[in-house]
N, C-alpha and C positions, 0 to 999 in steps of 0.2 A: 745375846750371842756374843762371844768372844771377839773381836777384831784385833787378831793379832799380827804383832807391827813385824818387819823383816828387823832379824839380826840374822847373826852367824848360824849357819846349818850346824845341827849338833852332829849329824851325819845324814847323807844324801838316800834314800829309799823310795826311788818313783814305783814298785811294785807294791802293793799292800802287804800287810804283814803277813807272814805265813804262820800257818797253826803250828806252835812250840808247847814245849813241855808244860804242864800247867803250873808252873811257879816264877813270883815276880822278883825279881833280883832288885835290890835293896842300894839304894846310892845315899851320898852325903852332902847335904848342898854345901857348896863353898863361898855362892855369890848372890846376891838377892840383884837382880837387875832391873825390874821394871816392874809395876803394877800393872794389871787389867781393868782398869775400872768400869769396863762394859759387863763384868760378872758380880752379881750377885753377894756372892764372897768374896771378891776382891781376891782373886788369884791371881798371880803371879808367876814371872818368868826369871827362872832360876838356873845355875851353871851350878855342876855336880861333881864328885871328884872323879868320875870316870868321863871328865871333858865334855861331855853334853848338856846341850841347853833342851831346861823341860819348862811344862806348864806346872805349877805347884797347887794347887789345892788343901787349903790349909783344916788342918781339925780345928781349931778354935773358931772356923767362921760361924756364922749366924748358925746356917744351919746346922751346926753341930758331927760328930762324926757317924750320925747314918747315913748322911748326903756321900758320904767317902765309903761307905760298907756298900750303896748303890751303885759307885759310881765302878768301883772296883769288879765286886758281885755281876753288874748286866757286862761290863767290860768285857769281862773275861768269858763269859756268854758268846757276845758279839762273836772274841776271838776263837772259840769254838766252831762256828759256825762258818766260818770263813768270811765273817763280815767286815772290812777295813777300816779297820779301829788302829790310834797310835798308841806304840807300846807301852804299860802303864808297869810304872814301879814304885816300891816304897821308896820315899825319901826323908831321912834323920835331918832335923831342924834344929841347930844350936841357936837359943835364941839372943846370943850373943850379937850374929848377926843385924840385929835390929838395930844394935846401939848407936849405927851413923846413920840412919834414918832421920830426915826432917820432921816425919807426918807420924804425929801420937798415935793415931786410928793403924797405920801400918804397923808401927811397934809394937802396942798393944795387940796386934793380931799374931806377931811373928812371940810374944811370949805366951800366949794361950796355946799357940800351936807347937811348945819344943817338944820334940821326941820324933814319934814314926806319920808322916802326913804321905796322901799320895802325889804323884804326878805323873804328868803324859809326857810322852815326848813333843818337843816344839816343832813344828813343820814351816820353816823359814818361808815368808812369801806366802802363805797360802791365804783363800779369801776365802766369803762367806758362799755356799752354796747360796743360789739363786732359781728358783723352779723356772722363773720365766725364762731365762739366758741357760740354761743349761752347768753343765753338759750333760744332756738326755741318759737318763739310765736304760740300761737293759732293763725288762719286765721282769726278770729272775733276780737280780741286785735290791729292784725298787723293794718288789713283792717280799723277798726276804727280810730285809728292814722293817717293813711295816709288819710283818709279822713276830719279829724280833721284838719289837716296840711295845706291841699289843701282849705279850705274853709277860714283861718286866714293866707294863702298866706303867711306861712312860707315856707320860701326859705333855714335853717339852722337846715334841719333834713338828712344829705348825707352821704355816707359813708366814707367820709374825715371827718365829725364832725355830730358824731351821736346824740348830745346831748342828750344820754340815760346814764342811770345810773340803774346798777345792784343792786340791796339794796335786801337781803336774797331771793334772787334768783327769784325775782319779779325785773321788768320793771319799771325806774320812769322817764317821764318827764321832763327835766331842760330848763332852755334857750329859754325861748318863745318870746325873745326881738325882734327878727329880723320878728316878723310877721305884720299884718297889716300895710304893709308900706305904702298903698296908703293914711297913714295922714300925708307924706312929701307933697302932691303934692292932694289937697282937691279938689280942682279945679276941676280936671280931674276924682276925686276918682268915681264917682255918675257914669260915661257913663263904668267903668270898673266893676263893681260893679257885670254885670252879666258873664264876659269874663272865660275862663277857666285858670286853674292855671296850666303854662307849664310847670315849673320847678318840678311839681310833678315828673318828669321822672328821678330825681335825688334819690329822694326820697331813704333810707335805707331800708325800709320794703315794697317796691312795689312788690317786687317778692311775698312773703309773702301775699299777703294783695287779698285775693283768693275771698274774699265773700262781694267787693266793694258793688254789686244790692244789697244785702239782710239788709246790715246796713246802708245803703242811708237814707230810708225812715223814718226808726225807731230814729236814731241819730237826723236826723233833726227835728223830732217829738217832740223833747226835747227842744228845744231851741225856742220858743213860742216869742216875740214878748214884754210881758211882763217878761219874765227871761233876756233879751238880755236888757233889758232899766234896772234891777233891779244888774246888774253887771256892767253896766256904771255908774250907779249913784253913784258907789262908789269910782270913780275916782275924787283924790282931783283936785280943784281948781288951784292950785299951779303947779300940773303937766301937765296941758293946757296951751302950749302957743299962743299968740295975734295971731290970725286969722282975716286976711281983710272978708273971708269969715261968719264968726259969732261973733255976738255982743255981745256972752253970752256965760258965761263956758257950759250954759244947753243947749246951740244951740251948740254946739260941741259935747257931750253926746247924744246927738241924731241924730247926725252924724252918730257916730259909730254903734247904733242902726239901723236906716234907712239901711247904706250902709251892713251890715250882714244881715239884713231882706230880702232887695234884692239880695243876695246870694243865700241865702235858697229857694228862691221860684222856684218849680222846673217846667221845668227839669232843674237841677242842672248842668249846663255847667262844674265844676270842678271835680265832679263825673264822667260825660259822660269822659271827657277826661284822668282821671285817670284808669277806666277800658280800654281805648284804647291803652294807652302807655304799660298797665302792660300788654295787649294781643300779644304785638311784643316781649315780653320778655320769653315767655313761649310758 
């Protein structure tokens, strides 16, 4: 989980984000500020040239840039859905930047990553969700998340690492990297495509998540076929790597398309299964 420290608000937004046009506006970092080193990839908090402080997400980290095609990809899902997620944009890396850096592992990360990296907006102040402490979700909220969750086969929403963040006393979304894994392993992704998502039983907010039947239908109503192609398309070129599988960045993009289409079409195996697991808990 993230523990991110308080600086300066990039801009103040106690309401979650509202459903906007589906493309990510593209900023220029100017300032490398801080490391994270509660993440994984060693993210980072960064100043933009349009004055905002973001969370950075580097391409060159460990995971490579499908952890960023995920993170982007269920993002903008989330923001689909109406789920409060903070605003993710592309962000241009001169890895110039590095060169006053003390720590080689930082440098060396900020040149593997020069070009197009993502990031999230920074939510000044905010702290880790906590299930015990609250603040109590609506059943509608919970239920949605976890539904969300089970459908982009994130596995890194548990109560060891909730990747939730408290931001004025709203619920926000971080951390969407570790979803859509089935594009390590394409091959096989297609015959799984319709399988249920087991690991939902870890899930944070399954207790919580009371009214799984009633936002199944509605939530997936959202995600049409043409929204699910118009948020792929927005994943750069650069963030695709060589597939024996496809001869084209755009035969990859439709990959992702295809294999959430056949998700969605119901009955919804990760739904069925996520009401069944949260039925032995209560």
């Amino acid at each position: 989980m993230l523990a991110f420290v308080t600086l300066r608000a990039s801009r103040v937004a106690p309401e979650p984000p509202a459903i906007m046009a589906l493309s990510l506006r593209t900023v220029t970092v100017t300032r490398y500020v801080a490391p994270l080193r509660e993440g994984g990839s060693l993210p980072a908090i960064v100043e933009a040239d349009d004055l905002g402080t973001y969370v950075l997400k580097f391409r060159g980290a460990g995971q490579g840039p499908r952890a960023l095609v995920a993170e982007l990809v269920s993002g903008e899902i989330a923001r689909v859905l109406g789920l409060p997620v903070p605003e993710l944009v592309f962000a241009h890396l001169d890895p110039v930047l590095g060169r006053n850096e003390g720590d080689p592992e930082i440098q060396d990360l900020i040149r593997a990553s020069a070009g197009l990296n993502l990031a999230m907006d920074f939510l000044p102040g905010a702290f880790a969700y906590d299930p015990l402490t609250g603040p109590p979700l609506e059943p509608d909220l919970a239920s949605a998340i976890v539904w969300f969750d089970a459908l982009v086969t994130n596995v890194d929403r548990t109560v060891r690492n909730t990747n939730m963040l408290v931001w004025h006393r709203r619920p926000y979304l971080i951390d969407n990297g570790a979803s859509l894994y089935m594009h390590f392993a394409w091959q096989n992704a297609a015959a799984r495509a319709r399988s249920p998502f087991l690991q939902v039983k870890d899930h944070v907010l399954l207790r919580q998540a009371s009214t799984l039947s009633e936002v199944d239908d509605r939530l997936a109503a959202l995600l049409l076929p043409e929204v699910l192609s118009e948020i792929a398309a927005q994943i750069p070129d650069e963030w695709l790597p060589e597939e024996e599988m496809f001869a084209t960045a755009a035969g990859q993009r439709a990959a992702y398309v295809s294999w959430l289409s056949d998700r969605l079409v119901p009955p919804r195996a990760f739904t069925t299964e996520a009401i069944r697991v949260r039925s032995q808990l209560v």
